[in-house]
Backbone as numpy.savetxt, mean C-alpha at the origin, in Angstrom:
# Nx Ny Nz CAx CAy CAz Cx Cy Cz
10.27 -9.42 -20.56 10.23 -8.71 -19.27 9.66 -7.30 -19.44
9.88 -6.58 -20.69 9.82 -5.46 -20.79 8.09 -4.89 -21.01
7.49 -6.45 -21.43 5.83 -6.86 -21.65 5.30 -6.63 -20.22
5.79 -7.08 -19.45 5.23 -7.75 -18.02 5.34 -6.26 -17.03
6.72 -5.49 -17.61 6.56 -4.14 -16.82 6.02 -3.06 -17.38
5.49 -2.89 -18.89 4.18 -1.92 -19.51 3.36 -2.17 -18.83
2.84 -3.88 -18.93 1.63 -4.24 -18.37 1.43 -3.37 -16.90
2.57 -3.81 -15.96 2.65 -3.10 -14.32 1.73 -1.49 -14.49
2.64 -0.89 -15.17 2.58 0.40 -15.53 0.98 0.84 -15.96
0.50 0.37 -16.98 -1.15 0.56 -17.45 -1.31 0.18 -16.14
-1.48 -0.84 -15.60 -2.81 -1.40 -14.63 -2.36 -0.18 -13.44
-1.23 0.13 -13.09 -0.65 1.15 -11.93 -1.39 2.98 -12.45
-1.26 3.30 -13.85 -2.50 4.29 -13.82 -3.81 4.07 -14.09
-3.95 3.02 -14.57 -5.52 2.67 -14.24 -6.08 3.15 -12.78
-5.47 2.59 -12.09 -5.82 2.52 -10.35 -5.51 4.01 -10.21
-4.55 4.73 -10.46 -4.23 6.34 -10.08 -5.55 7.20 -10.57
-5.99 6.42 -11.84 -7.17 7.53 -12.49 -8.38 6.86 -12.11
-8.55 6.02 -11.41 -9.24 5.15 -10.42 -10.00 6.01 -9.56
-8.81 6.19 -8.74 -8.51 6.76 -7.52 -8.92 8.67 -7.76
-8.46 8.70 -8.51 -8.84 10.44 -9.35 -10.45 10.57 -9.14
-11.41 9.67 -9.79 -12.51 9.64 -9.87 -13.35 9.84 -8.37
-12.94 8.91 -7.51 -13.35 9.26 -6.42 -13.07 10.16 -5.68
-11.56 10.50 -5.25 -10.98 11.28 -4.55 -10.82 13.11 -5.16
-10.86 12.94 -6.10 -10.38 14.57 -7.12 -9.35 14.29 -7.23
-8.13 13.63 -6.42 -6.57 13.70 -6.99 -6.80 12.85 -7.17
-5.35 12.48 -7.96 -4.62 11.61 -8.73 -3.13 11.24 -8.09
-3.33 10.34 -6.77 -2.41 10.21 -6.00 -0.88 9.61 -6.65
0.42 9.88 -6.14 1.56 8.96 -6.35 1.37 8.15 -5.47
2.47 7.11 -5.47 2.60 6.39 -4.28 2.65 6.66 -2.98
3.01 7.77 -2.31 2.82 8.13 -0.64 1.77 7.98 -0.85
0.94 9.06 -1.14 -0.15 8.83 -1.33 -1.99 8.07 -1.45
-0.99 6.98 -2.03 -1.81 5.46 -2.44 -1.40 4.44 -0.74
-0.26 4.66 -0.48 0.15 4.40 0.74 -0.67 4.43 2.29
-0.60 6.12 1.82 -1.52 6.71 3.33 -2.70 6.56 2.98
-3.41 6.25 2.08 -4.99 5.91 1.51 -4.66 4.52 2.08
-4.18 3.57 2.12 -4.39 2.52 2.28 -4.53 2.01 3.82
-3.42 2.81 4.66 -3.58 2.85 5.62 -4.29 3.04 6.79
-4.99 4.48 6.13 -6.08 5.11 6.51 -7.19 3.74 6.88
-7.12 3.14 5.50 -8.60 2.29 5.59 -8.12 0.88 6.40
-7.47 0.65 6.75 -6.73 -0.50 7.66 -6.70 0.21 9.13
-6.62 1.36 9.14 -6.78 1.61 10.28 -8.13 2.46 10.62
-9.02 2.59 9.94 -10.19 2.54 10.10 -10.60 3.77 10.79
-10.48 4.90 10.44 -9.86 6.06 11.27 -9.94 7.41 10.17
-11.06 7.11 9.32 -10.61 8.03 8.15 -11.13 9.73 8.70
-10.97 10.71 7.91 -11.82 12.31 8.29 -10.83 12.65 9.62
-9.30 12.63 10.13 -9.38 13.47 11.24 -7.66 14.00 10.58
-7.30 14.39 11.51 -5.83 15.12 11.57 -4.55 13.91 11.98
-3.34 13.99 11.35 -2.41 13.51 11.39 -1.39 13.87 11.42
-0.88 13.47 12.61 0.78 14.40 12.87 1.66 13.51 11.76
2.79 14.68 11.08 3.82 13.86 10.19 4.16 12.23 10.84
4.65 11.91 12.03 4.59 10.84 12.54 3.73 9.60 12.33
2.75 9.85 11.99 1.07 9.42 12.63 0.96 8.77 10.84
1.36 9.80 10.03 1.30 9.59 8.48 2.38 8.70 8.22
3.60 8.47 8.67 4.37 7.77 8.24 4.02 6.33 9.21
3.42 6.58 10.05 3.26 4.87 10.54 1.97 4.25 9.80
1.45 5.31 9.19 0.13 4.61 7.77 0.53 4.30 7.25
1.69 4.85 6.46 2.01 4.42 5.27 2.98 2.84 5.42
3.57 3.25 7.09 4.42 1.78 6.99 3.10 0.46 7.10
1.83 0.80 8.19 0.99 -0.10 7.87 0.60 -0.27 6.34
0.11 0.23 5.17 -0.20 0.25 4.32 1.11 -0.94 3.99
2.16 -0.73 3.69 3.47 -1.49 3.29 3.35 -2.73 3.73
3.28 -3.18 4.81 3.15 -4.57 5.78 1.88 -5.09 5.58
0.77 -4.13 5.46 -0.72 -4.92 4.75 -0.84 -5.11 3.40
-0.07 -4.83 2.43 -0.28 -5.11 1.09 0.85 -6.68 0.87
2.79 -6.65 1.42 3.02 -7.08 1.37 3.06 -8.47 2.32
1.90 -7.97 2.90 1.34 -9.41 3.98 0.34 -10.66 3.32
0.31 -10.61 1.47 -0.24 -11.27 1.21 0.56 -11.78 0.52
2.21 -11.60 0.24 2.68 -12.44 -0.07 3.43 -13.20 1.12
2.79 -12.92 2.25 3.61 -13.81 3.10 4.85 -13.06 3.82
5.02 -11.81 3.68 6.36 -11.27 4.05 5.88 -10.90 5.23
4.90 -10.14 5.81 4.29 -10.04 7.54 3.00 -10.08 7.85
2.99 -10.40 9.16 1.79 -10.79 9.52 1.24 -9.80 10.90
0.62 -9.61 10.74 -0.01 -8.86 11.99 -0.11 -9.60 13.55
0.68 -8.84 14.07 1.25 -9.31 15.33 -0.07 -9.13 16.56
-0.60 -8.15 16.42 -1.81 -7.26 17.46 -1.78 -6.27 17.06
-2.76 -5.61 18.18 -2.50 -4.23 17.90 -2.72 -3.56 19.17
-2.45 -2.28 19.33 -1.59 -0.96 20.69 -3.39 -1.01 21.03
-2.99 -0.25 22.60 -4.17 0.07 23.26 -4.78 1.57 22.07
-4.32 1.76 21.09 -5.11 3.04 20.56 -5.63 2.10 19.11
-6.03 0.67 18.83 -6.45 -0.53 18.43 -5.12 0.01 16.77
-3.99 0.59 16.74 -3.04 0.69 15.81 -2.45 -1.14 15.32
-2.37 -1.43 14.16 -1.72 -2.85 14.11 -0.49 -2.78 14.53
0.28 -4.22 14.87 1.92 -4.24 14.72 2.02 -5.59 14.08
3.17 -5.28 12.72 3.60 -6.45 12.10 4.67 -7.09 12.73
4.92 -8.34 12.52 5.93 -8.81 12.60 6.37 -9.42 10.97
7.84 -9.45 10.54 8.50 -9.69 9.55 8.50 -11.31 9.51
7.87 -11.95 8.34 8.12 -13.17 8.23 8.88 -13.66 7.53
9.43 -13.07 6.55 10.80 -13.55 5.50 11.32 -12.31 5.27
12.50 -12.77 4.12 13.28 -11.62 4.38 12.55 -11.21 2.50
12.74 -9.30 2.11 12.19 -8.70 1.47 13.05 -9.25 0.44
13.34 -9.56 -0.82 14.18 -9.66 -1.86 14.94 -8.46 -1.79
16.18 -8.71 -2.34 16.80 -7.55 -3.01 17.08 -7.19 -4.18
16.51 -6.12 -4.31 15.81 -5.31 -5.53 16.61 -3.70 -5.09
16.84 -3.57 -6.56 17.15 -1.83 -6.89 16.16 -1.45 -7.02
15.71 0.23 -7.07 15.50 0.82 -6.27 13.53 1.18 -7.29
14.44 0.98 -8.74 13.19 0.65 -9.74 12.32 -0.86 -9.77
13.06 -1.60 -9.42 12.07 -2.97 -9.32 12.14 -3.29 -7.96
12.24 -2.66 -6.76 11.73 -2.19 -5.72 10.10 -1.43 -5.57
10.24 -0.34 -6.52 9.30 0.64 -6.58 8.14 -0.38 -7.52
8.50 -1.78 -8.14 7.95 -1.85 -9.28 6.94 -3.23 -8.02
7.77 -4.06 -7.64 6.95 -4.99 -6.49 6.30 -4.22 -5.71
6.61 -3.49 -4.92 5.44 -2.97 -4.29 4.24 -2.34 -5.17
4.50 -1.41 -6.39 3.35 -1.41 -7.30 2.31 -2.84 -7.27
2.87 -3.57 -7.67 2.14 -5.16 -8.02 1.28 -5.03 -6.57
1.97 -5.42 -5.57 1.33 -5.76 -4.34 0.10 -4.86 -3.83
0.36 -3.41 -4.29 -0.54 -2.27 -3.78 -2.05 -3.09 -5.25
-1.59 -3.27 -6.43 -2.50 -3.12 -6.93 -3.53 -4.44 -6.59
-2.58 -5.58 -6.25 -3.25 -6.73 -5.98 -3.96 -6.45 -4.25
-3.78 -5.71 -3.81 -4.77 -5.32 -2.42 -5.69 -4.60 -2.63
-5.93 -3.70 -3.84 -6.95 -3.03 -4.26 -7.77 -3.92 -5.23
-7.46 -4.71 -5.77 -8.44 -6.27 -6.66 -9.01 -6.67 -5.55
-8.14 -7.17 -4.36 -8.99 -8.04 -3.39 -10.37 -6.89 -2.21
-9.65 -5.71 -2.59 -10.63 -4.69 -2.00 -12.03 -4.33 -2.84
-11.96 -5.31 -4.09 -12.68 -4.74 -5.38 -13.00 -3.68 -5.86
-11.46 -2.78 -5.40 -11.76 -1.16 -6.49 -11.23 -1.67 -7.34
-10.26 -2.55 -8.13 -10.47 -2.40 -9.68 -10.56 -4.08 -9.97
């Protein structure tokens, strides 16, 4: 197990120093979050109220873990914003192999995006 979560870890700064290259930072996870969101919502270069940032980042969350089947995109608001709906229930996980599945999922949406 302890193989399988190094592995997590390399491929998780790979993508951070990835991400460095293009961007100048070297994002954490909010971060990698609201980047993701951004590009799902298609909306990049303007201003974001604290609000506005945390409903990226929850899209970012629901579009990465929407490829394992956990939600699916319901529509989206007259301002063309998505809405998920929940299709199973999330495992329960502490708070480190919490932090460690969503790693996996963020990195496997950036393979299928072909940044790495």
């Amino acid at each position: 197990m302890q193989q399988v979560n190094d592995d997590l870890q390399i491929r998780w700064l790979k993508l951070r120093i990835k991400l460095k290259e293009k961007l100048g930072i070297k994002p954490e996870m909010d971060g990698i979050l609201f980047l993701i969101g951004v590009q799902e919502l298609g909306t990049a270069h303007q201003q974001y109220t604290k609000e506005q940032k945390q409903d990226l980042m929850h899209i970012a969350v629901c579009t990465v873990l929407a490829q394992s089947g956990y939600y699916i995109v319901e529509g989206f608001d007259e301002e063309g914003w998505p809405h998920f709906r929940q299709l199973k229930a999330l495992p329960e996980f502490n708070l480190f192999e919490q932090e460690n599945f969503l790693k996996d999922h963020v990195l496997l949406y950036f393979q299928s995006q072909g940044v790495i």
